[in-house]
N, C-alpha and C positions, 0 to 999 in steps of 0.2 A: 527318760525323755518325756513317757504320756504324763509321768506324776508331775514334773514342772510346767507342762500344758496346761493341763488340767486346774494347777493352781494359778495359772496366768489368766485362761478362760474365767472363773471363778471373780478373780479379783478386778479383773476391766470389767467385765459384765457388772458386779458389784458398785463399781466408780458410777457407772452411767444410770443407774438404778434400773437393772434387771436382775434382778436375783434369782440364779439359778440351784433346782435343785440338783440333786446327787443323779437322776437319771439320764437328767436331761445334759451335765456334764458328760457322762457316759457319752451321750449320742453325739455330741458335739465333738467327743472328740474321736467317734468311729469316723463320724463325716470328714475330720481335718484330716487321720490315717488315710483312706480310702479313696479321699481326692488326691493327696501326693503320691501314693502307690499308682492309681490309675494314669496320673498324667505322665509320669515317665514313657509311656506310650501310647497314650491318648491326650489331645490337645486340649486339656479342660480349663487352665487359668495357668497364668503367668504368674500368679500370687502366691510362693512356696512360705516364703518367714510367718513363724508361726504369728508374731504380733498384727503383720500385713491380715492374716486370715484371718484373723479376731475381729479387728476392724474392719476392713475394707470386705467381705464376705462374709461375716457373722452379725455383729453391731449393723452394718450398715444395712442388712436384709428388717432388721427388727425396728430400729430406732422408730421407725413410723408407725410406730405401736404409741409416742409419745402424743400425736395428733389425730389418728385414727383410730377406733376402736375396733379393732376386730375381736368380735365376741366365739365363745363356745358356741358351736352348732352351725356357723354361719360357713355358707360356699364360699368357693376362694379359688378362683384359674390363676395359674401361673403362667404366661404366655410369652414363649421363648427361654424357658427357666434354666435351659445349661446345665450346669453342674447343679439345679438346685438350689436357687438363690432367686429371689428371694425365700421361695414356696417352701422347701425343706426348713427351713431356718426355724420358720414361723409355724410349721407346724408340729417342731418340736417345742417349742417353745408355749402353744396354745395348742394342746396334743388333742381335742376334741373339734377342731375346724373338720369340715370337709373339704379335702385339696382336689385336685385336677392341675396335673402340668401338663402343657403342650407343650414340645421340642420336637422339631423335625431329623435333627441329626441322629440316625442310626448310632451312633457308637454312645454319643451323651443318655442316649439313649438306653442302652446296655447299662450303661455305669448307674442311672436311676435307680431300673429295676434291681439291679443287686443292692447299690445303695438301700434303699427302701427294704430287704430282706433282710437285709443286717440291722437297720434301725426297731425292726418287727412293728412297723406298720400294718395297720390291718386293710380292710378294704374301703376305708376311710380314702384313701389314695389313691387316686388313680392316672394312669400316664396315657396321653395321646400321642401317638408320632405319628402325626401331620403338621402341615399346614396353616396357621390359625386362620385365615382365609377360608379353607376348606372345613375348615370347623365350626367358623362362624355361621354359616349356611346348612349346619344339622341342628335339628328338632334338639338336641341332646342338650344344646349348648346356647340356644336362643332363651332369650331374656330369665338365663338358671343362675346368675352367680350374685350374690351382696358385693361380694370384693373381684376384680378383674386389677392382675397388676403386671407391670410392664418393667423391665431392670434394664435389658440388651437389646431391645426390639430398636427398629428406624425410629423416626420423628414423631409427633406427635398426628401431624397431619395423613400420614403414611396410613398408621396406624386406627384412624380411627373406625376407617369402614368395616372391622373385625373384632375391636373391642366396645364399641359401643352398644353393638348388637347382641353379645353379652350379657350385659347386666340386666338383672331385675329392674323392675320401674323405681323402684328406690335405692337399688344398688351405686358402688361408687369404684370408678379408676381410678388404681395409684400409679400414676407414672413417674418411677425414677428415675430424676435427671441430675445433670451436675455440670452439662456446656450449653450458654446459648440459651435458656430457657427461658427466657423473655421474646425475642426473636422465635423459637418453638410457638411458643403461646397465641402470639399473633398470627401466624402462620395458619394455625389449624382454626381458630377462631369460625370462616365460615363455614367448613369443613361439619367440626363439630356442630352447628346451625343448621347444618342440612340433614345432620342425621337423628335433631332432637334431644340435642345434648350443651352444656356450655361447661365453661369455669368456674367451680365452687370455694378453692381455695388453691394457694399457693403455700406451704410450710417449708422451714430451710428446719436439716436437722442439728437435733440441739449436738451432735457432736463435732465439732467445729474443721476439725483437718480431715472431715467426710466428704468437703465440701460438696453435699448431698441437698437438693430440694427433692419437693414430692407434689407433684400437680393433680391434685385433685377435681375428679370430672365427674359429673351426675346429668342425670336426662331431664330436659326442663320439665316442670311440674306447670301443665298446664291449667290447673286449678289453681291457681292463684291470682 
């Protein structure tokens, strides 16, 4: 069953031009063991069929690798990251990022940290369980990340008074969306205005039945 994964993983990722290697296969498919093992009794995702996971929680964590550059070295908060999505994905994937998930759920929680022992992660990674609210508000996590990204969190406007305050002055929010994202946009519009931040781009992903955008937010450059 891992060796037909494994060549499935391999060749969708292949199709959509991300070529992976041999390690990173590994890890991809410790993360797809390890999430159906644990949700049997923890609530981690509804998405058991291996091609669903491919897609809809593997591809879909990375494809914004197609519009955004996330480079080697660069911070990276996961904020609300669940089971690891999109933050895990991408950090197997560009194994030299420095991550940071925040999840509040104690048990998604548990699943990380093992997660993360099994993948041998180093101290490259690091897990919050709190609040990103309450995080936004520590020394730790004020204006520390290039990338701050959003998969399962509320609305755009909800969310802003917690990742805006986030990113570096040149840093950028990836908010993954897929309902209503027009409506989203305008919604937060003042929101984002009031905290020094607007809309830099809107990307739809290039994998079509993702039906996947990525709203990109950065802090207005008042040198210009």
């Amino acid at each position: 069953m891992e060796e037909h994964f494994c060549q499935l993983l391999q060749d969708e990722f292949s199709k959509h031009g991300f070529p992976l290697q041999l390690k990173q296969i590994h890890q991809l498919t410790v993360f797809r063991t390890e999430l159906l093992r644990w949700n049997t009794r923890t609530n981690l995702t509804a998405i058991r069929e291996d091609t669903e996971i491919i897609y809809r929680h593997f591809l879909d964590s990375i494809s914004v690798l197609t519009h955004c550059n996330i480079r080697t070295g660069d911070s990276v908060v996961d904020i609300g990251t669940g089971a690891g999505f999109p933050g895990i994905v991408l950090k197997i994937y560009i194994p030299d990022i420095r991550l940071t998930l925040i999840e509040v759920s104690q048990k998604k929680v548990a699943f990380l940290r093992f997660l993360i022992s099994q993948l041998g992660f180093d101290s490259s990674v690091k897990i919050c369980a709190e609040r990103a609210e309450i995080c936004s508000r520590d020394d730790e996590f004020v204006n520390s990340y290039d990338w701050v990204l959003t998969r399962y969190i509320t609305s755009l406007n909800t969310s802003v008074k917690y990742c805006v305050p986030m990113l570096k002055p040149t840093g950028r929010w990836i908010a993954y969306k897929s309902k209503e994202t027009e409506r989203e946009i305008r919604q937060s519009e003042k929101t984002l205005k009031e905290f020094g931040a607007e809309i830099r781009n809107v990307h739809k992903s290039n994998i079509a039945h993702l039906n996947r955008s990525y709203v990109i937010i950065g802090r207005i450059d008042h040198g210009n």
